[in-house]
N, C-alpha and C positions, 0 to 999 in steps of 0.2 A: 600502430593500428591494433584492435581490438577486435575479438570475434562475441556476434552477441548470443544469449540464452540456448539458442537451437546450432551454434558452429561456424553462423556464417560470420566471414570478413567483409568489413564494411571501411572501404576505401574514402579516405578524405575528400571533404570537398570545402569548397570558402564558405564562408556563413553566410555570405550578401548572393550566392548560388542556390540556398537550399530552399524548398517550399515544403513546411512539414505541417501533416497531421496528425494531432495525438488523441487516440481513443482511449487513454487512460489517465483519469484526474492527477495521479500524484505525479505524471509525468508530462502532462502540461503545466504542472505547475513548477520545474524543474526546468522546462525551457526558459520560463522568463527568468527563473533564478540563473542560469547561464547566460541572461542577455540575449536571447534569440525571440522576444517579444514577435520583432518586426517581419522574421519568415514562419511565423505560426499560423497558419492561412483555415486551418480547422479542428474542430474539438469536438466531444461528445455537449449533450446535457448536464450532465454529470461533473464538466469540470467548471470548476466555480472557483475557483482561485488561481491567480489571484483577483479578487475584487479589487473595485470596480474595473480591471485593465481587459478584463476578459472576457468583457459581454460585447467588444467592438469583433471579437471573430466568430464567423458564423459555424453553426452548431449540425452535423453531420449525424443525426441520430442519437440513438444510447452505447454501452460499450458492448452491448449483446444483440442491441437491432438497428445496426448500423444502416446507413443510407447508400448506397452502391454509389447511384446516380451520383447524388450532391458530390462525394469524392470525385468521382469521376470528371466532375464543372470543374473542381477546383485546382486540375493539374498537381497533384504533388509530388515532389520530387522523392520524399521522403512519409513513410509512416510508421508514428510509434506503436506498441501495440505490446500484451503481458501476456503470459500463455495461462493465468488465474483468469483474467478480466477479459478476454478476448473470446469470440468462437473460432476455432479452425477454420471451417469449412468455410465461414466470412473472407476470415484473413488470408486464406487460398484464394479467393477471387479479386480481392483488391489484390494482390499480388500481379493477378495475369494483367494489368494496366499501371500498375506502380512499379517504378524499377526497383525502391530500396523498402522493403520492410524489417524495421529494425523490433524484432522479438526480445524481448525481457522476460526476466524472473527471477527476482531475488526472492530466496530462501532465507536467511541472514540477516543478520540486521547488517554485517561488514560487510553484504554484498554489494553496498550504496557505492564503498569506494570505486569498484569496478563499474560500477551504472554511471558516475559520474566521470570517471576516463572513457567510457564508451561514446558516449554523447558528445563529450568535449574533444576527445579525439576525431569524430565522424563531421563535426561541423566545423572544426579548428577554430574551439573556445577553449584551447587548452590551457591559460591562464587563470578561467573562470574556475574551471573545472578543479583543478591544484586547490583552488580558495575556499571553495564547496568542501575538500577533503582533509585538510587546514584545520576547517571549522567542524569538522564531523568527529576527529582525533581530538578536539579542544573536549566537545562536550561529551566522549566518550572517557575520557578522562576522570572527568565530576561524576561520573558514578559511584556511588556508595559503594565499598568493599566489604564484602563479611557479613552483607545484609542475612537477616535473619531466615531461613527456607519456610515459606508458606505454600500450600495447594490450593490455588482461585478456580471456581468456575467461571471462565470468561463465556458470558452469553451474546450472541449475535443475532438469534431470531427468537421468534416466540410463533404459535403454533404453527408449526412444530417446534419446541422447542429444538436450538441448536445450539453447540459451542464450537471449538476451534481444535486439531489435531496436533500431538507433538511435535509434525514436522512441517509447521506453519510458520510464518515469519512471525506473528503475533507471537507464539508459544518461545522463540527465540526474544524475542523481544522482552517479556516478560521475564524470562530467564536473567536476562542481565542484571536482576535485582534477586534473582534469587527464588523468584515466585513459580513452582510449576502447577501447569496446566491442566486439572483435572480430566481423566476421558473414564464416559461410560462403562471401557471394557478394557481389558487385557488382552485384547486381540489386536496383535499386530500388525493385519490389515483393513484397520478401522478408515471409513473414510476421514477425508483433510478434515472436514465442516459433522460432523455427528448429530445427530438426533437425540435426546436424553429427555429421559422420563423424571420429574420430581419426587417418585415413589422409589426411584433405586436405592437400595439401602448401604450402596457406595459412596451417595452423597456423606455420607457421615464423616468421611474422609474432608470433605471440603472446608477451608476456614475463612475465605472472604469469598461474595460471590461480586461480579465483576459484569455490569449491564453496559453494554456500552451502546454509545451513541450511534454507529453504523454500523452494517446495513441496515439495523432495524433503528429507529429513530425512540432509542430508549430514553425516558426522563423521572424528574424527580418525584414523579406522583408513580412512576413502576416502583422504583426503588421503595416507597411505603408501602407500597400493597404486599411485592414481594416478601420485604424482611417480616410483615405481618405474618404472611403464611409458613413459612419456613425456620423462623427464630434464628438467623447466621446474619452477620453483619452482611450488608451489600454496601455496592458503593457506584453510582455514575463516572463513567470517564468516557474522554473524548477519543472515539474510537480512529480519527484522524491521527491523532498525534501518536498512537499506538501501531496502527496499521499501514501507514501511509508511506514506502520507502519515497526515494528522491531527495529533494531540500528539505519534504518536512522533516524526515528524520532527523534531521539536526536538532530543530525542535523539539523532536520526540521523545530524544534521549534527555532533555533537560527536565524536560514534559514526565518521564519516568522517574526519574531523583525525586523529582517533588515529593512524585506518590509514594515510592518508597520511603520518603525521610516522612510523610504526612499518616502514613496507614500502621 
């Protein structure tokens, strides 16, 4: 048994017992990779993978304006939920009619191992689970060693512009090639997510900047305009396979060789 994100222990139960609902994409998409397809009873908007399996369970809201009620219809035994992607004060109230709220947060990119003993422990897919980490040791393996040190600004919004904080998974994630993650200030209590102006003359420090495709739905015609204004290489990437822990990470980490062996 495993305790999740906030302490608590989460006592087993059989898979064909559970009824879960996950308000968070990369970890509905992590139950069907454990096999738990058939007790996934609710999801956000938000979670879309995997296609097409996942549009037969009905949708409880966003992961910030959840539906009380609908939960409430749908009896669950279990709900998943991130302390990034979640509100409290929501997850405080499903709480007072849900018995189990299983709270997440990986920091880490190796924090997957232990998300994926939690889960596989709490539903007894614990063979899944072992497979899931199997395969997350294989591809963590094929990363490049000794990659070269570059400074990216990883952007994630635009007005206002935003990027990502050193103690983000993203900024971990990035790391394992060797890439670190530009921030606005030297102030070490910047928030997670920052604010940045294109006039800082700290940009000067930056040598790839890094649009990615979520939250904000960045594309190839940003990338032109941007690198227009700015004169610094930019590059699009799939902010899923960079930010996403759970199963996609497995792909993520293959997802990051690329870039690293491509940039």
């Amino acid at each position: 048994m495993l305790t999740d994100a906030i302490g608590k222990l989460h006592m087993p139960v059989a898979a064909a017992d559970a009824r879960i609902v996950s308000l968070v994409p990369s970890l509905t998409e992590l139950v069907y990779a454990l096999g738990l397809d058939a007790q996934l009873i609710g999801r956000t908007g938000f979670c879309v993978h995997p296609a097409p399996h996942i549009k037969r369970v009905p949708k409880v809201g966003g992961t910030k304006t959840v539906n009380l009620d609908k939960i409430r219809r749908l009896a669950p035994t279990h709900v998943l939920v991130n302390i990034d992607e979640n509100e409290k004060p929501t997850v405080e109230q499903i709480a007072e009619f849900v018995p189990n709220i299983v709270v997440t947060h990986p920091c880490r990119v190796r924090d997957n191992l232990a998300l994926y003993q939690l889960l596989g422990q709490t539903f007894s897919v614990t063979a899944a689970a072992q497979q899931l980490c199997t395969q997350f040791e294989e591809a963590w393996q094929q990363l490049p060693q000794g990659h070269n040190q570059k400074t990216v600004l990883y952007c994630i919004w635009r007005e206002p512009w935003m990027t990502v904080g050193t103690d983000t998974y993203l900024a971990d994630m990035l790391s394992l090639i060797n890439w670190q993650v530009w921030q606005p200030s030297s102030d070490s209590v910047l928030p997670r997510y920052p604010v940045f102006d294109w006039q800082d003359p700290r940009l000067a420090e930056v040598e790839l900047v890094l649009l990615s495709t979520e939250p904000y739905r960045f594309n190839a015609s940003h990338v032109a305009e941007l690198q227009a204004q700015i004169g610094k290489p930019v590059l699009l990437v799939d902010g899923e396979m960079l930010s996403w822990f759970g199963s996609r990470a497995i792909a993520g980490l293959g997802y990051l060789r690329q870039l690293a062996l491509a940039a």
